[in-house]
C-alpha positions as CSV (number, residue, x, y, z in Angstrom):
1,X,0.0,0.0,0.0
2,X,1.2,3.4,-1.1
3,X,2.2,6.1,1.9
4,X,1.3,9.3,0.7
5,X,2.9,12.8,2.0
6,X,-0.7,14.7,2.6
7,X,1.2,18.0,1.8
8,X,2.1,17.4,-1.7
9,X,0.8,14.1,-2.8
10,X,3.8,12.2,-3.2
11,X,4.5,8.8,-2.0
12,X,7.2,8.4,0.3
13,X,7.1,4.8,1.2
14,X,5.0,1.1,0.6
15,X,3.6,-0.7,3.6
16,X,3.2,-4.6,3.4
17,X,-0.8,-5.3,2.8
18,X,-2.4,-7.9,5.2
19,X,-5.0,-10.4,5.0
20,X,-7.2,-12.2,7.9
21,X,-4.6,-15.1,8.1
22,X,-1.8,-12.2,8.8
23,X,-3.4,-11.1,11.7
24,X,-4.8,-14.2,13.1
25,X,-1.3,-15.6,12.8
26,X,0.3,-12.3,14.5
27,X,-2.2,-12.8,17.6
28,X,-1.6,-16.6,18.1
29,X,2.3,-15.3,18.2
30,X,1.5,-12.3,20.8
31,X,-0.7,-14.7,22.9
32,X,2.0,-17.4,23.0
33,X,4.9,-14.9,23.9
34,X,2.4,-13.9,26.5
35,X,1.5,-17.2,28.0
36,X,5.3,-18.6,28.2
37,X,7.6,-15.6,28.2
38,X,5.8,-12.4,29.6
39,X,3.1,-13.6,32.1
40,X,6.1,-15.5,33.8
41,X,8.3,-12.8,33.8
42,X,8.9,-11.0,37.4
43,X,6.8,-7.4,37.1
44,X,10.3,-5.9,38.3
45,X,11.5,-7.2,35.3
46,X,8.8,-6.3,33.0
47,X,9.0,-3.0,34.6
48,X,12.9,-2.6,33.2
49,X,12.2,-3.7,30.1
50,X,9.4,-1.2,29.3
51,X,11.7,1.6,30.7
52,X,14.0,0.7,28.2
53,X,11.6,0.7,25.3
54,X,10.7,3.9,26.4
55,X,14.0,5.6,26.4
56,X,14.9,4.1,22.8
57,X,11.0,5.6,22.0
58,X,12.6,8.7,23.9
59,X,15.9,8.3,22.1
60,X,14.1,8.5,18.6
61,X,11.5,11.2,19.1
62,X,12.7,13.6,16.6
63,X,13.0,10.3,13.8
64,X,9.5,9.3,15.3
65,X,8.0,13.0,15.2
66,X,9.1,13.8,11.7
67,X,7.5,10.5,10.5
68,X,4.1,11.3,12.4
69,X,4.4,14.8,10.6
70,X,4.7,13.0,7.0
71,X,2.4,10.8,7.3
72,X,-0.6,12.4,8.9
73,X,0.5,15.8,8.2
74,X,0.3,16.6,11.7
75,X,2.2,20.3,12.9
76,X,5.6,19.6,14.6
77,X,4.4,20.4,18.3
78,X,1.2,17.8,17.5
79,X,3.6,15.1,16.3
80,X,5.9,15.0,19.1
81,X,2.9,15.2,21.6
């Protein structure tokens, strides 16, 4: 699927289409990573790993921001909310 730039039209990248098997296969995954890796995992733990997905988010923000802003056509202050 095309990604169009809402300010001028153009396309700026392709996303991967998906069908019904796609996303029934992507939830068996999540609810199997849940059941023997996550749900088992101390909340301390589970704790520190979401900090640290948060700071790489954090880490990225501008990347993140000016992606948001190309695809939506959001304003800068919007995207980085």
């Amino acid at each position: 699927l095309p990604v169009v730039d809402p300010a001028n039209g153009e396309i700026f990248d392709e996303l991967q289409r998906s069908n019904a098997q796609d996303i029934d296969d992507a939830v068996r995954a999540a609810r199997q990573c849940f059941d023997s890796v996550w749900q088992k995992t101390p909340a301390l733990e589970r704790g520190r790993l979401l900090l640290k997905l948060s700071a790489k988010v954090s880490e990225h923000a501008d990347e993140l921001a000016a992606l948001e802003q190309r695809d939506c056509g959001k304003p800068t202050k919007q995207a980085r909310a």
